[in-house]
Phi, psi and omega in degrees: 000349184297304185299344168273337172304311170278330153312318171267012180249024192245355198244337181286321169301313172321309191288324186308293191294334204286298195254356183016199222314154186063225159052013207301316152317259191348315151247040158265336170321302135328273178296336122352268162331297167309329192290272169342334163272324165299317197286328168300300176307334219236350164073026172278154174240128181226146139316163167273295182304263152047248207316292182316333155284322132289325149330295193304314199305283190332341189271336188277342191280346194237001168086025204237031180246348152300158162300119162285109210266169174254172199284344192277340169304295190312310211254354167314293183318314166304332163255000000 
């Protein structure tokens, strides 16, 4: 499982940068696929249930499952 785990946070990151804020179909999509051409090449057999679940770790593993505050929040809050 290690190696789908770095597929799915080398695929989540891509989708992140490629397709950025929003778009979350969209890039679980992305990363999906990617996950699903690696996992082909490499002669691992994954699931659909799998692949979503590492997707998810991986978006939890990068931190992008906080709320992402703006900077006029951050600093509201603070005072």
């Amino acid at each position: 499982m290690v190696s789908i785990q770095n597929y799915a946070l080398a695929g989540v990151q891509a989708a992140e940068i490629l397709i950025g804020a929003g778009n979350g179909i969209k890039k679980f999509e992305k990363a999906k696929q990617y996950i699903e051409k690696q996992c082909a090449a490499h002669g691992i057999k994954i699931d659909t249930d799998t692949i979503q679940i590492a997707i998810e770790n991986a978006w939890k593993d990068l931190g992008l499952d906080q709320k992402q505050l703006t900077e006029k929040e951050t600093v509201s809050e603070a005072e």
